[in-house]
N, C-alpha and C positions, 0 to 999 in steps of 0.2 A: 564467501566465508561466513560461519557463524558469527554472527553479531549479541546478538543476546536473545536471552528466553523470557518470555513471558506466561503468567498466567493472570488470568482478569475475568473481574465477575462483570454480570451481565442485565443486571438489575437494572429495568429501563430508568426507575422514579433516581437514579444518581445524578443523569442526567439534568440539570436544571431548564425548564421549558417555560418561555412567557407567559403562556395560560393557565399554568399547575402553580399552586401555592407550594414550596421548596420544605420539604422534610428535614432539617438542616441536621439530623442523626445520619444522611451520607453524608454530607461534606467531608468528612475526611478520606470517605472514597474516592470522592468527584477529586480531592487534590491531589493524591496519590495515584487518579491514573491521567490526569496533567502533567504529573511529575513524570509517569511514563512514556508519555509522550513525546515531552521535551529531550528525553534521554533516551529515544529512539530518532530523533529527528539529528539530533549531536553527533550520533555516530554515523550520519548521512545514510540511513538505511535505502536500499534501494527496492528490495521486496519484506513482504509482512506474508506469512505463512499462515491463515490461522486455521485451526482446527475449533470444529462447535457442536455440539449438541442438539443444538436449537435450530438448525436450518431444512433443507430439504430433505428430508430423509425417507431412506428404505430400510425393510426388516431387517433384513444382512449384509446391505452393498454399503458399503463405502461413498460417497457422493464428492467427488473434484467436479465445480464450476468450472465452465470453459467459459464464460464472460470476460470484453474487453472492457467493460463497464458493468459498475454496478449501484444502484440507486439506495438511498437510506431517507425515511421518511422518520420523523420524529411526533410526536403524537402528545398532546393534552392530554395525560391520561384520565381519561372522565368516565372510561367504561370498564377498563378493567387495569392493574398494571402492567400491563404493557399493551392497550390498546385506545384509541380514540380519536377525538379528531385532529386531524392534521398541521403542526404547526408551523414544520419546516421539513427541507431535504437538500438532500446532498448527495453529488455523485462525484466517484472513486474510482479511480481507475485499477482495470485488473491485468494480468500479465498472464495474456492464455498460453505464449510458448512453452512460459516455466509450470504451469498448469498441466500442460499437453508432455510433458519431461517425467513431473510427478507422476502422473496418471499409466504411465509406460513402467516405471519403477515402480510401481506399489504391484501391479498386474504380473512383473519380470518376477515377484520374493510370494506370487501368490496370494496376495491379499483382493478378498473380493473386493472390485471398485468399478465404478465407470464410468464416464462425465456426463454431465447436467446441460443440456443447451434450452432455454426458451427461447422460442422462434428465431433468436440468429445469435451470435456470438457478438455481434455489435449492437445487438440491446439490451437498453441496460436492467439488469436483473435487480428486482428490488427484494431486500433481505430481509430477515426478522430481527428480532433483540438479539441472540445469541450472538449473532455479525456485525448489529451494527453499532450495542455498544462500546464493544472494545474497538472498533473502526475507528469511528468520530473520534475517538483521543490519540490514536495513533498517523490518523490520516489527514495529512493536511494540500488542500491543491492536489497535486497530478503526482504527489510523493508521498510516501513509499506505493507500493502496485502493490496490489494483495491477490493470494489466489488463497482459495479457500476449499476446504475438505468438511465435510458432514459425516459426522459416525452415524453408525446403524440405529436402528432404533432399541435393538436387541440389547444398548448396552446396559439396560439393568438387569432383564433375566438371563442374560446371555452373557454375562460377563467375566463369568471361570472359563466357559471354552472361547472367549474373544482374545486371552491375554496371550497368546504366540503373536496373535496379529497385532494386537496394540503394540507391545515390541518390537516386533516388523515394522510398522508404521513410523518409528520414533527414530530406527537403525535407516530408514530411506530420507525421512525429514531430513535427518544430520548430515549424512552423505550427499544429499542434494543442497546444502546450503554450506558444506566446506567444498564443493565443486563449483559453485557460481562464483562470478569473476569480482561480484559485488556486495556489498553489507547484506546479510538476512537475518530477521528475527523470525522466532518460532515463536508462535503465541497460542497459549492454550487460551479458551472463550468458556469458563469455570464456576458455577458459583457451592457452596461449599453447603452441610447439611439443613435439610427441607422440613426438620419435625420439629424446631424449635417453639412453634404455637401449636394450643389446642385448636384455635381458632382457624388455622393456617387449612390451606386445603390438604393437606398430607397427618392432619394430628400431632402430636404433640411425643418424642420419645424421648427419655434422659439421654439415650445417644449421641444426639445430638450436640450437644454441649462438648463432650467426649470428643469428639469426631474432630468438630474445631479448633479445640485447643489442640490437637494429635498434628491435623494438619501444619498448622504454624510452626509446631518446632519441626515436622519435616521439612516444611521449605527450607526453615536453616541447613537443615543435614537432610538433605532425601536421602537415606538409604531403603534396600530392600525389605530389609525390617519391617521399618516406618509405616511404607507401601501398603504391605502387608497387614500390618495392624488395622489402616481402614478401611482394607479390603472387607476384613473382619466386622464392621460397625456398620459398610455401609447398605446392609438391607435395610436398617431399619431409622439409619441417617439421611439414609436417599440424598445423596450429593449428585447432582447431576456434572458433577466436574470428576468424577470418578475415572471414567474414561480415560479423559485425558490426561489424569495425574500417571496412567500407568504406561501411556506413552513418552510421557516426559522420563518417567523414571529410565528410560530405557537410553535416553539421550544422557541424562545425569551417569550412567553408567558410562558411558563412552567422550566423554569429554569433559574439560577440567573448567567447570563453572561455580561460581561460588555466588551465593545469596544476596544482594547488594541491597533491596531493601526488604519489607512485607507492610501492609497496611488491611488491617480487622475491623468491620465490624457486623454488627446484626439486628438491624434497625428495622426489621419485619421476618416473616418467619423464615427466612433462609439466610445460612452466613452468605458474606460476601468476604475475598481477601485479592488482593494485589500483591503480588509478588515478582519480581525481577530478579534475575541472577545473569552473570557475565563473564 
């Protein structure tokens, strides 16, 4: 059954690491997806679905990991944010059945996809930011199993003729987690508009601003509307959580979820928000 939704940003410096001096403008991120954590662990989730941006991807396919394991390295960021040397890691177990389920349903409604194996399915795949920082707060031990999906890479210029599929993607999510026997969360892997500095690598657009305040009150109320509006902004907001908010919408369509908390902020040039609903 549906457990709850997620969306989470993916901003590695949230993380707090022994070697990086602590930005304390995430903290309130870092506690908000602690918070989400705890409250995925409460409802004894058994799988973590998540969808990301940020991982292996192709031009037009769809990417579901087939790993039984999956490796998460944490990193000093001393070279870029989100890269450096190595401080720690963690591995995570993955659930290739419900992987190999997904992967059959998204392929049955038509959506290009197709699985990911490096060298075996019993090694463990190690992931980038978009994976592994919503993982680490959600994943504790050998619980929940997460199987994971990669959108295209096409989803900024490709993204009016991507939304039959993004819809599709959201109508098989949901049908695949009110037919498992066990707790499932769906988690978008999100961070919200990229122009907030000039300084920032994407430049600087009063959209931006725009764009975030728009999203927050849709998480209260997603309608299609809403949707729509940041469809609107987002050329030149460049949210890489785009994507996924038009799959969730598709989920918020079809089942009776209401908003339980959100958590904002924008502590470098791209927002970040936490949001849960249930």
């Amino acid at each position: 059954m549906l457990s709850s939704v997620l969306m989470l940003p993916h901003g590695a410096e949230i993380i707090p690491t022994p070697g990086t001096p602590y930005n304390e403008a995430f903290r309130p991120l870092h506690e908000a997806m602690e918070r989400a954590g705890r409250e995925v662990a409460a409802r004894k989730t058994d799988i973590v679905i998540l969808l990301t941006p940020h991982g292996f991807t192709l031009s037009d396919i769809y990417v579901v990991y087939m790993h039984e394991r999956f490796q998460a390295l944490f990193y000093n960021l001393n070279e870029s944010n989100t890269f450096g040397d190595i401080a720690a890691r963690e591995l995570w177990p993955g659930d290739r059945q419900t992987a190999e389920r997904l992967l059959a349903a998204m392929k049955q409604k038509a959506i290009p996809a197709d699985g990911l194996i490096q060298g075996s399915p019993t090694y463990a795949l190690t992931l980038g930011w978009g994976e592994t920082v919503p993982l680490h707060y959600l994943v504790a031990g050998e619980t929940p199993r997460a199987v994971i999906v990669s959108l295209p890479r096409k989803r900024y210029e490709g993204l009016a003729e991507m939304q039959n599929n993004l819809a599709d993607l959201g109508r098989v999510l949901l049908d695949l987690a009110e037919s498992y026997p066990g707790a499932v969360s769906i988690v978008v892997s999100a961070d919200m508009a990229h122009t907030h500095d000039a300084t920032g690598p994407y430049g600087f657009h009063e959209s931006a601003d725009a764009f975030d305040h728009l999203v927050q009150q849709w998480a209260q109320k997603p309608t299609r509307g809403g949707l729509n509006e940041l469809l609107a902004l987002q050329p030149t907001a460049k949210a890489c959580g785009m994507a996924g908010m038009c799959v969730l919408q598709s989920i918020f369509e079809s089942a009776n979820l209401t908003c339980a908390h959100t958590a904002y902020a924008a502590p470098t040039y791209f927002g970040m928000m936490v949001a849960h609903w249930s």
